[in-house]
C-alpha positions in Angstrom: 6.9 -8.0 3.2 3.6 -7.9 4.9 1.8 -5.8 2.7 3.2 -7.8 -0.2 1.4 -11.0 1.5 -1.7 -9.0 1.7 -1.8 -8.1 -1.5 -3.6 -9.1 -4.6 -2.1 -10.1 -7.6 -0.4 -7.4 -8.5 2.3 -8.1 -6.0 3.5 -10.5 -8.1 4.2 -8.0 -11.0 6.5 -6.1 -8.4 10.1 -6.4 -8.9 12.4 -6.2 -5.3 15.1 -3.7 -5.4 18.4 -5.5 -5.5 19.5 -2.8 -3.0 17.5 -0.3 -1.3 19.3 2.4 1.3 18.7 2.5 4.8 17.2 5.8 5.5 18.4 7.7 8.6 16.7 10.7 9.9 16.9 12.2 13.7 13.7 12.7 15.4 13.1 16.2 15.8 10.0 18.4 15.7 6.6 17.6 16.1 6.1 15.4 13.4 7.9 13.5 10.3 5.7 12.8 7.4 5.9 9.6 5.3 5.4 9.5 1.7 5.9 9.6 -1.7 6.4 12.8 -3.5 3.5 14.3 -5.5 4.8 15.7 -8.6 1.3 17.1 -9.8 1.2 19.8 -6.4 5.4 19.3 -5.7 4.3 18.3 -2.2 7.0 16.6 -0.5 7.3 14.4 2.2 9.9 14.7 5.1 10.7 11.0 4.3 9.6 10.9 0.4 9.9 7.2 -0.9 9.4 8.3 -4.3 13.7 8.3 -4.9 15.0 5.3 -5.9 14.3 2.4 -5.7 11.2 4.0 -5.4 8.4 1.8 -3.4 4.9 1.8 -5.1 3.4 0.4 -2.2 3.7 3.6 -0.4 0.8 6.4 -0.6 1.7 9.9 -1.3 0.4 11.0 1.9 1.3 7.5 3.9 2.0 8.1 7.8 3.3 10.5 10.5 5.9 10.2 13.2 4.3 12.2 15.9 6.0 13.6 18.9 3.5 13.3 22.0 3.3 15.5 24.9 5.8 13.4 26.9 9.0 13.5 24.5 8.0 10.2 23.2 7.0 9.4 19.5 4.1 7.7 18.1 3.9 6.3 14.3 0.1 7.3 12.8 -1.7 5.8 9.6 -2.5 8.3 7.2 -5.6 5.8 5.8 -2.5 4.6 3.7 -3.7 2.1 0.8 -1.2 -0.5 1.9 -1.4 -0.1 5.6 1.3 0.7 8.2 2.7 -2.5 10.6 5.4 -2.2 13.4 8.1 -4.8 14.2 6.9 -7.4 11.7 3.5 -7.7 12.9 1.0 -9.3 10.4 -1.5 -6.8 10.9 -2.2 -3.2 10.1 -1.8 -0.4 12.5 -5.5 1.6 12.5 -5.8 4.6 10.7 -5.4 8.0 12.5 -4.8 6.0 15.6 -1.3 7.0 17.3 1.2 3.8 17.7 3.8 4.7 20.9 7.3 3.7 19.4 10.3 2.7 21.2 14.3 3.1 20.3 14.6 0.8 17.9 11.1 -0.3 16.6 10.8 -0.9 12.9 8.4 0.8 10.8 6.9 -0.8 7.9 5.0 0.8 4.8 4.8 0.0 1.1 5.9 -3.0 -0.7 9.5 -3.1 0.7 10.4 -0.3 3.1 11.5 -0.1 7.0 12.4 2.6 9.0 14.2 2.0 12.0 13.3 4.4 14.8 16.6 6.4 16.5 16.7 9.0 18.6 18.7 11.4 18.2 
């Protein structure tokens, strides 16, 4: 709901999901992207946000979960329109700047979404 406070007027013209599905994926790889599906190129995110209820606060190309050298993951901006905040903060990550994330830590992009962070 951050970005929503941030926001211009538009946000009021958004209407909330009545139910939106928690979204579960395992932490594997090097990296998870974040997005919403482009249907010009078919380019597809690993977590695509364009399914409904799909968020319209959420870039095509929004953020990465990045796996750092130690095992640990990190959540990184993409330059996202909307921003990228962790555990309810009121302010923005940075762009392109690596976030360390803990078991547990929430994830917020777009108008509405959170990803929880579990490992597998």
């Amino acid at each position: 709901m951050a970005m929503m406070q941030r926001s211009g007027p538009e946000a009021a013209g958004l209407n909330l999901p009545a139910y939106s599905p928690e979204q579960q994926r395992t932490l594997t790889g090097n990296q998870i992207t974040i997005g919403r599906r482009r249907h010009s190129t078919g380019d597809t995110p690993d977590i695509d946000l364009s399914v409904p209820p799909e968020d319209p606060g959420v870039s095509h190309q929004h953020a990465v979960l990045v796996q750092q050298p130690d095992g640990t993951w990190a959540v990184v901006d993409q330059n996202s329109t909307n921003g990228t905040t962790v555990n309810g903060s009121e302010d923005p990550i940075q762009p392109f700047v690596p976030v360390p994330l803990q078991d547990g830590d929430r994830v917020h992009v777009g108008a509405w979404t959170t990803i929880t962070i579990r490992r597998g």
